[in-house]
C-alpha positions, 0 to 999 in steps of 0.5 A: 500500500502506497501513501503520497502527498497529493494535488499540486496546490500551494499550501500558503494560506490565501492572503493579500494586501491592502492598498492603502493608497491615498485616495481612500482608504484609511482603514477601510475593512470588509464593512465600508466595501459593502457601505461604498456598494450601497451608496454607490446605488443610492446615487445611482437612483438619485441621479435619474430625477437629477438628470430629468431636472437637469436644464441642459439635458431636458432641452436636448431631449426637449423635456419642459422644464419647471420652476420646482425642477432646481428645488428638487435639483438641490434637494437631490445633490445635497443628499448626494453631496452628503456621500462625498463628505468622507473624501473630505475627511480622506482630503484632510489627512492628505493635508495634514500628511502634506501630501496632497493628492487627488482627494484633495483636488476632488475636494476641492472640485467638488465643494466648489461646484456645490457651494457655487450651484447652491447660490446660483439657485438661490441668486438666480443672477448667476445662473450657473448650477454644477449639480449634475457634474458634481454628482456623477463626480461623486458617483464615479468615486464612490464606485472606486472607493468600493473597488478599493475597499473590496481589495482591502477586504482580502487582507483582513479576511487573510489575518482572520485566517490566520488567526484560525491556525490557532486555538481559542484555549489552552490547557496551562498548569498552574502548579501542577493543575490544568486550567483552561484558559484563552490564548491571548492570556498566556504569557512567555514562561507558562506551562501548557499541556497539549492534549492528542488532535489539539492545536499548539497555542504559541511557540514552545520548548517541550518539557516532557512528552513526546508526540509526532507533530503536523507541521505543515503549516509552516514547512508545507511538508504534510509528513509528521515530524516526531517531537520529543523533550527538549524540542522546540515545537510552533504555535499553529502545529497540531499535536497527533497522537501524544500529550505534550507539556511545553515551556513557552518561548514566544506568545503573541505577536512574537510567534510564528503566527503573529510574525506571519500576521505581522507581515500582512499586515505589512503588506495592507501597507503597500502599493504597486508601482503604478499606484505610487505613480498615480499619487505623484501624478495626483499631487501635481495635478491639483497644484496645476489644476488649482494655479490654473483655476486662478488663473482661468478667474484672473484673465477672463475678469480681468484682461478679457472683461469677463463677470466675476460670476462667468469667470467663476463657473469657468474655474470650477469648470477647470477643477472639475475637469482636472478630476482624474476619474480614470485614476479613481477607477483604474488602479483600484479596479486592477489591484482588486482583479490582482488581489483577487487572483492571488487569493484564489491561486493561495499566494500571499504578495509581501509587496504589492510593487513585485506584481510588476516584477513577476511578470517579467519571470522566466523561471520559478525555484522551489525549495522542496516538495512540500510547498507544491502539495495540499499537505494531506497524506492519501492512498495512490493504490493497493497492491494484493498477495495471494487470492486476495482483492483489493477490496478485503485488503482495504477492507482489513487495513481500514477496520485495523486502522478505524481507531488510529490517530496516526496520520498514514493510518487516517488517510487508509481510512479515508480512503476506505470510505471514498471507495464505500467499504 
């Protein structure tokens, strides 16, 4: 009977970044994602009456027009503009970082446009409303803070997984008695027992006891690895067959797993190289499109003669323009399809910059086996003596077997079930 590490799938468990870039997402989680979804489609219904009111539109499409129709205008883009206060919030950490960057500009745009429309619907002399532009502004953003959020997602659903290699409690010895308590309350120094089938709680050094140990979580190898006094064992490792007595050498954000949760967390702070460039682009862009906003006012009021109130509605023109939707959207909605590949595939990008990087790649070197397989034992095939048939020897070996807690002996089990024997 042949035992063997099957299917050709990388154990790494599935993980990812967060891009935590400026234009949104200070600490965005799973949560705002689906907070972003639903305002995206409240503005989205919004913007139909928006549209109908709007004066340009409805003269194209020969709509008639009526007095209410900038009421209702203003009514429906301020509830709009009500979902662009968090770009505002986003552009205020901006400045405050002098980092300025492309919330800033859309604040900027934004709360221009809205201030301007609102006095232009209450002092009909101007006559210059941005309602619509500034709403599908909003609209678009909305959508891109959405992707990014989701992208974020991933990397807080990464540090959850990882948080499940680890047990909720363990058995620690206080002089000589188990008590059980939660792994966050164990500290360096404690003793711990660790009973057959349960899970390490933190990195240790064995005192006495010996058991064959399931590794896999950091090796990849799925082959136990026997384990006996004085040996040092990892927090996440399952414990298979015998009762361990441990020593704790490192609890917490010091162990394995806290130094694997570490690097994730790490890696939500970064960024691909496109993104970076994208920042740069934006700071520059708002200073360019802030100069020449002033500009724009200056020379059509003052060398062409313009009104103040026309030169005005030009800036706000310039500012809107300048907004880089296509920024808004593109990175965010590539680093989402990115991630999300990455955590199918089980890959874990310690910096998101490398994804520019291994595309490049010719060759990938593995260091062993074990990173290639699923870490499970299973039966390649049985091979009989004598008259008898596959079926009775499997059938023989699973009875033997049924009680096991050794991991060859399970695997012959559950092989036995597949072929319902």
């Amino acid at each position: 009977m042949h035992t063997h590490s099957n299917n050709n799938h990388s154990d790494h468990h599935a993980h990812k970044h967060h891009n935590h870039s400026e234009h949104g997402s200070h600490g965005m989680g799973h949560g705002s994602a689906e907070v972003f979804l639903r305002r995206f489609w409240i503005v989205t219904f919004l913007l139909i009456p928006l549209v109908v009111t709007n004066e340009a539109v409805a003269g194209f499409f020969g709509i008639p027009t009526f007095e209410l129709g900038k009421w209702i205008s203003f009514a429906i883009a301020t509830v709009v503009f009500g979902f662009s206060l968090i770009f505002f919030q986003h552009a205020l950490h901006e400045i405050k970082a002098r980092k300025y960057g492309m919330m800033t500009l859309v604040s900027l745009a934004v709360g221009a446009g809205y201030l301007f429309s609102v006095a232009s619907t209450f002092i009909p002399s101007l006559h210059a409303e941005f309602y619509l532009e500034i709403s599908t502004l909003i609209w678009v953003l909305l959508f891109g803070h959405y992707l990014e959020a989701r992208s974020g997602a991933a990397a807080g659903n990464a540090l959850q997984e990882v948080a499940k290699l680890l047990p909720k409690q363990a058995h620690k010895l206080v002089n000589g008695v188990e008590e059980d308590v939660d792994v966050t309350e164990l500290k360096e120094d404690d003793q711990v027992l660790v009973k057959p089938g349960e899970k390490i709680p933190a990195d240790g050094v064995i005192l006495s006891g010996s058991a064959n140990v399931d590794e896999a979580l950091i090796s990849g190898e799925s082959k136990p690895i026997h384990k006996s006094e004085g040996d040092e064992v990892v927090a996440g490792s399952i414990c298979l067959d015998g009762s361990l007595t441990l020593k704790l050498s490192r609890v917490g954000e010091h162990s394995t797993i806290g130094q694997i949760q570490k690097l994730i967390a790490e890696a939500q702070q970064t960024k691909p190289n496109s993104q970076r460039i994208a920042d740069k682009a934006a700071g520059i862009l708002t200073f360019v499109a802030g100069i020449t906003a002033l500009l724009t006012i200056l020379v059509w009021s003052l060398l062409l003669g313009e009104t103040f109130t026309f030169s005005i509605t030009l800036a706000i023109t310039v500012l809107v323009i300048a907004c880089p939707h296509a920024l808004g959207l593109a990175i965010p909605t590539v680093t989402t399809i990115t991630t999300s590949l990455a955590v199918k595939n089980g890959f874990f990008i310690k910096n998101l910059a490398k994804i520019e990087v291994i595309r490049k790649a010719d060759y990938v070197v593995f260091d062993k086996t074990g990173t290639l397989t699923s870490g499970v034992f299973g039966v390649t095939d049985v091979t009989t003596v004598g008259d008898f048939t596959k079926d009775q020897v499997l059938k023989v070996a699973g009875s033997l077997e049924q009680h096991s807690s050794h991991i060859i002996g399970q695997s012959i089990v559950a092989h036995a079930k597949k072929e319902r024997i």
